[in-house]
Z-matrix of the N, CA and C atoms (Angstrom, degrees):
N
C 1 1.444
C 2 1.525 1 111.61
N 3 1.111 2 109.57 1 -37.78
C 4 1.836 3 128.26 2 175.29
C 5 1.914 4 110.78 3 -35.87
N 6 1.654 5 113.76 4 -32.35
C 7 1.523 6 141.52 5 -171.32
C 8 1.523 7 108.19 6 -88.86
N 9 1.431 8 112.64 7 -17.46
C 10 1.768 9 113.56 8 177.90
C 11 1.216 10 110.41 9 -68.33
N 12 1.561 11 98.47 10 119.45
C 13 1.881 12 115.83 11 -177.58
C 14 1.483 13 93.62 12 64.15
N 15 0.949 14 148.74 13 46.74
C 16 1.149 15 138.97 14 107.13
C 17 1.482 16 132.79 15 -29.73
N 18 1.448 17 136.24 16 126.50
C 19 1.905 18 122.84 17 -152.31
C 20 2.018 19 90.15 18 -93.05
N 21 1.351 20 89.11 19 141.44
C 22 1.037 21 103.33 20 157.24
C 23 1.467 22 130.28 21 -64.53
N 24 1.696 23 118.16 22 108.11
C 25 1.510 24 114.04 23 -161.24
C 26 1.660 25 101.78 24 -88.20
N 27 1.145 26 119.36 25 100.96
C 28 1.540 27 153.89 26 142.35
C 29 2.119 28 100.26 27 -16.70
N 30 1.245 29 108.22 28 -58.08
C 31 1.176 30 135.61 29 178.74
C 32 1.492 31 127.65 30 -47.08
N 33 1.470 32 102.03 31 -31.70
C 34 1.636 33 118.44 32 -163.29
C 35 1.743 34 107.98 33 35.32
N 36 0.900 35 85.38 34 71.03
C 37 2.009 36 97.51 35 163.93
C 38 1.373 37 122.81 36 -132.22
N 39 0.960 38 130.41 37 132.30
C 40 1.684 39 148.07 38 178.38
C 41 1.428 40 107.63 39 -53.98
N 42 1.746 41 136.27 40 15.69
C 43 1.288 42 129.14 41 -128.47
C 44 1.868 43 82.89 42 -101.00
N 45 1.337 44 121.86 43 -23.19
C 46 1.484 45 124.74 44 -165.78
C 47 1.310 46 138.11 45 87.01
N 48 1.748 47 86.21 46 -28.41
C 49 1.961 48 96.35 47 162.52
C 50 1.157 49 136.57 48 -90.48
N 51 1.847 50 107.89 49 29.38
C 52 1.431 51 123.47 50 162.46
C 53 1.654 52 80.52 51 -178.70
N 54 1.967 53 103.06 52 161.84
C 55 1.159 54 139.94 53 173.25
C 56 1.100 55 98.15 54 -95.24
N 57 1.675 56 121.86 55 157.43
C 58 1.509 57 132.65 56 139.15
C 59 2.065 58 94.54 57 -112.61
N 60 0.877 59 136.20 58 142.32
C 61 1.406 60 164.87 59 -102.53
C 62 1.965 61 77.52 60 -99.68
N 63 1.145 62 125.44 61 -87.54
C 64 1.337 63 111.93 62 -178.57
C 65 1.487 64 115.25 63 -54.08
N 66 0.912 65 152.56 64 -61.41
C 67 1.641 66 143.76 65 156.88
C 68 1.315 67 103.36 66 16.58
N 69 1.424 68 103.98 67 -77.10
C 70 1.257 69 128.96 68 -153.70
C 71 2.008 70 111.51 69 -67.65
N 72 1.163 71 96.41 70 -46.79
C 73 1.771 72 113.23 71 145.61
C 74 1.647 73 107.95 72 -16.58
N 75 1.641 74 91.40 73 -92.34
C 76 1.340 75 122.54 74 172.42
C 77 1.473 76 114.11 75 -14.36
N 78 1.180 77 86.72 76 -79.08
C 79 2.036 78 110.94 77 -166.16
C 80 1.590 79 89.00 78 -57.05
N 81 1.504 80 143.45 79 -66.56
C 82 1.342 81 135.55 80 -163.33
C 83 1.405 82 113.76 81 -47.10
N 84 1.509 83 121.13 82 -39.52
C 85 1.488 84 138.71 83 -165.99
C 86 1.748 85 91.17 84 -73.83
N 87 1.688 86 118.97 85 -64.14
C 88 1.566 87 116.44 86 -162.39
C 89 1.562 88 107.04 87 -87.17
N 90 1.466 89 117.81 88 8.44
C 91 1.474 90 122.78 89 135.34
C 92 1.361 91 152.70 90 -13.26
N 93 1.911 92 94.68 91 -62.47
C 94 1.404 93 100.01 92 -150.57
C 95 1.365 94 93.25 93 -116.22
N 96 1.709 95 128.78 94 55.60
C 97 1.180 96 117.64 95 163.96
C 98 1.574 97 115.75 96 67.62
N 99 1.213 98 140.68 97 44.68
C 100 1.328 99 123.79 98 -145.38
C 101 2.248 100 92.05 99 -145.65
N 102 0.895 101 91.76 100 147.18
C 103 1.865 102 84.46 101 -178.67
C 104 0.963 103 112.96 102 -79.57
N 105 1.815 104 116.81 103 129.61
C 106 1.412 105 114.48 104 166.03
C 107 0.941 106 143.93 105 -48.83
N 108 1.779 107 138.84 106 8.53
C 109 1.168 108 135.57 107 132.83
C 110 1.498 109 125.50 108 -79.01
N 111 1.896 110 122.28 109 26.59
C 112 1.038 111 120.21 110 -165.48
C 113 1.372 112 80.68 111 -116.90
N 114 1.330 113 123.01 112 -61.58
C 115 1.521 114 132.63 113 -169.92
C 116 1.666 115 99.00 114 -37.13
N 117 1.782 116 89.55 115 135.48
C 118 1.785 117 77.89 116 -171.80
C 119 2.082 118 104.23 117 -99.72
N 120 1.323 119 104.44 118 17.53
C 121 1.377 120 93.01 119 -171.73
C 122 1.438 121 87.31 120 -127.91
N 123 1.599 122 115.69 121 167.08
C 124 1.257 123 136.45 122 158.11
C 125 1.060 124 123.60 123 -155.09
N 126 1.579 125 126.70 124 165.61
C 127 1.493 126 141.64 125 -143.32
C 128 1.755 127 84.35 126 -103.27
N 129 1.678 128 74.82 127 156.72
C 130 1.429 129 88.38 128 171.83
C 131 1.862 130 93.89 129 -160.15
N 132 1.840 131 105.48 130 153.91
C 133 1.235 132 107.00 131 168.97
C 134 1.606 133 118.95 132 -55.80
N 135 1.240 134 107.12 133 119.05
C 136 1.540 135 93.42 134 -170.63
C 137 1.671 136 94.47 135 -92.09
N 138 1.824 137 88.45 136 164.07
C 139 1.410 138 108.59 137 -176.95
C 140 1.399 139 114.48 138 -132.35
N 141 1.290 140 132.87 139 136.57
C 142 1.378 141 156.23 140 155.68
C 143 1.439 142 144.45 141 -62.06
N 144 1.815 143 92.67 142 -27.93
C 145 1.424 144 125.82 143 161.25
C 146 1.648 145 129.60 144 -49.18
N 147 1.581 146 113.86 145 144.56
C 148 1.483 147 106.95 146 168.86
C 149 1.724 148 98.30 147 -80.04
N 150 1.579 149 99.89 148 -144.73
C 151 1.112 150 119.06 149 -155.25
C 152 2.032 151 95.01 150 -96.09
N 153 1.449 152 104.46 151 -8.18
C 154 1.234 153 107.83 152 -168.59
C 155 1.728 154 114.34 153 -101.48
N 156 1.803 155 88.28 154 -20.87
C 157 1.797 156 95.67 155 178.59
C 158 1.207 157 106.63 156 122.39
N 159 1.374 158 119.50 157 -30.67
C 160 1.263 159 128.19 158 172.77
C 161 1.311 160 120.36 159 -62.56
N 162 1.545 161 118.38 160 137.55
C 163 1.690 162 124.34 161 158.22
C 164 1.456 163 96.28 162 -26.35
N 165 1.717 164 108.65 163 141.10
C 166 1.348 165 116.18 164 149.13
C 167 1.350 166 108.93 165 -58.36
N 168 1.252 167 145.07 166 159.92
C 169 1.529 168 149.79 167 148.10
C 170 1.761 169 98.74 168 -49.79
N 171 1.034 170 117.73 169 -62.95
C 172 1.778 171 119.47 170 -175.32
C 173 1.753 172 107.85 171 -43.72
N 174 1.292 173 102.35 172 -53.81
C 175 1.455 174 108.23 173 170.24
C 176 0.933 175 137.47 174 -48.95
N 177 1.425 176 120.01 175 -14.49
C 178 1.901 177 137.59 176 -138.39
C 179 1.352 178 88.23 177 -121.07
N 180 1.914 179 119.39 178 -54.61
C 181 1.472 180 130.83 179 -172.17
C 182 1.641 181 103.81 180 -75.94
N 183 1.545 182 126.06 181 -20.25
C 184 0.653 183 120.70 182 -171.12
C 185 1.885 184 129.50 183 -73.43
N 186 1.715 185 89.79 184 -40.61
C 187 1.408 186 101.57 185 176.87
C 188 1.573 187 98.01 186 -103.84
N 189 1.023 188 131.13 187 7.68
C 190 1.740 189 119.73 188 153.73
C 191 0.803 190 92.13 189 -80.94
N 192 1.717 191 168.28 190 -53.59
C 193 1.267 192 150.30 191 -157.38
C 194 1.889 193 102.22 192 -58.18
N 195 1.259 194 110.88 193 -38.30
C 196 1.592 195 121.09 194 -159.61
C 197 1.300 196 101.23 195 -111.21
N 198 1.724 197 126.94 196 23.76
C 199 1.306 198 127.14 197 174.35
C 200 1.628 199 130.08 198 28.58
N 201 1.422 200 90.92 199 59.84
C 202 1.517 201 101.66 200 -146.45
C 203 1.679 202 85.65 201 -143.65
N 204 1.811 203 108.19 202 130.78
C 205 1.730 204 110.90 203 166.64
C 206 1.857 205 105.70 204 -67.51
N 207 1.324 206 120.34 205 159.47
C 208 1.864 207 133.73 206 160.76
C 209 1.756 208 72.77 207 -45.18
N 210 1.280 209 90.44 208 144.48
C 211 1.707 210 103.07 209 145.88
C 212 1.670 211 102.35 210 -102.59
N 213 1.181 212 117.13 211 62.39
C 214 1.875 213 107.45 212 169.60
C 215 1.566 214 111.21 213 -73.71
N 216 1.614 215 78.33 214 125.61
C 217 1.602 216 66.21 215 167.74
C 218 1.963 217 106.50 216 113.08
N 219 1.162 218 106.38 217 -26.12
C 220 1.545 219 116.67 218 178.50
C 221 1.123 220 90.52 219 -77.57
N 222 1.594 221 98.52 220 144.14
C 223 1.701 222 107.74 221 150.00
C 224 1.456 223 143.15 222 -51.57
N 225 1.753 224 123.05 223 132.65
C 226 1.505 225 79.13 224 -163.76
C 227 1.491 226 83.43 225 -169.46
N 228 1.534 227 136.38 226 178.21
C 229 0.941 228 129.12 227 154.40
C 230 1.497 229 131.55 228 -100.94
N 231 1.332 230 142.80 229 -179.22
C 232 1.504 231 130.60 230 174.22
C 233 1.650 232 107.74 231 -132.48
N 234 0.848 233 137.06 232 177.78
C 235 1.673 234 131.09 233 174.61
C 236 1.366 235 102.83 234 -94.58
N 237 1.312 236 121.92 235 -55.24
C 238 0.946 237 127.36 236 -174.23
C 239 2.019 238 128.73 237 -41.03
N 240 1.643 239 87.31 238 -36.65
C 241 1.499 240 113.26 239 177.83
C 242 1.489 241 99.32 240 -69.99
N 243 1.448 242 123.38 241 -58.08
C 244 1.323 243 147.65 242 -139.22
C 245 1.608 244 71.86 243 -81.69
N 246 1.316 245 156.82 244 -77.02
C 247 1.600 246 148.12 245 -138.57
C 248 1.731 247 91.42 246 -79.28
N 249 1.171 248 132.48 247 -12.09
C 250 1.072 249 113.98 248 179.77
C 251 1.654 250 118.34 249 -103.19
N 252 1.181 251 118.30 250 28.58
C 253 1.574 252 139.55 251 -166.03
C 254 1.309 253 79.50 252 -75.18
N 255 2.218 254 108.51 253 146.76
C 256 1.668 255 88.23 254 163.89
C 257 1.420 256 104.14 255 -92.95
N 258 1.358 257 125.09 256 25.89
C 259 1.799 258 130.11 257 -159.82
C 260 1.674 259 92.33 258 -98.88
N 261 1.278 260 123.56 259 -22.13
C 262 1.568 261 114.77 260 168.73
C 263 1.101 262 130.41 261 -119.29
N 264 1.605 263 123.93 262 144.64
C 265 1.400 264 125.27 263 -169.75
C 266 1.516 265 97.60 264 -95.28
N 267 1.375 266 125.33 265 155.07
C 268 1.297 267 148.98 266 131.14
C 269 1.924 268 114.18 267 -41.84
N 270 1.168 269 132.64 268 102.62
C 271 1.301 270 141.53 269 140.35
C 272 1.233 271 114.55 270 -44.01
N 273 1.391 272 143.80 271 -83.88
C 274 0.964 273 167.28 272 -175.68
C 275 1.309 274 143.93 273 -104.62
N 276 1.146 275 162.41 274 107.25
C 277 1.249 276 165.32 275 -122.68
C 278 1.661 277 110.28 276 -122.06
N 279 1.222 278 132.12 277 48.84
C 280 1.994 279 114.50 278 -156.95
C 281 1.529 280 86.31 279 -60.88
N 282 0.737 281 153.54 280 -62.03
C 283 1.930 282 133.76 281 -175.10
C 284 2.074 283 126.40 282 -12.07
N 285 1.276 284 81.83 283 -32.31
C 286 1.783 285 110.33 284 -176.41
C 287 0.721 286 134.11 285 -101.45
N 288 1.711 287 122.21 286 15.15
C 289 1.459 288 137.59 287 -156.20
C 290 1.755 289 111.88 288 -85.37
């Protein structure tokens, strides 16, 4: 309950005075006292980069809009990583409907 209206962090930073949507995942799971081989997600340096090293272009326009450097390279989580845990099952598929 402590997380209600909490701001959505735009930013992706670990700072605590806002979530970005997996973070917040994250942080509830390595919460509750529980062993780190139980927690089914983990951090990783996140990256912003293509396949070449370079800023995405989306990335570049993205935090010049929010006068803000890539955080590459911070710790952090991704969703994408986080659905591919082998510690969670899929319920449902909405792709397959």
């Amino acid at each position: 309950m402590e997380r209600i209206n909490t701001p959505y962090d735009e930013i992706f930073l670990w700072d605590d005075s806002s979530y970005y949507c997996s973070e917040l995942v994250y942080k509830m799971f390595s919460s509750q006292n529980l062993a780190k081989d139980v927690i089914p997600f983990l951090t990783h340096p996140m990256t912003f980069n293509d396949k070449s090293g370079k800023p995405m272009s989306s990335w570049v326009k993205y935090y010049k809009l929010r006068n803000q450097s890539i955080p590459e390279g911070i710790e952090g989580t991704n969703p994408n990583l986080m659905a591919s845990s082998s510690k969670i099952t899929f319920v449902h598929d909405y792709g397959k409907e």
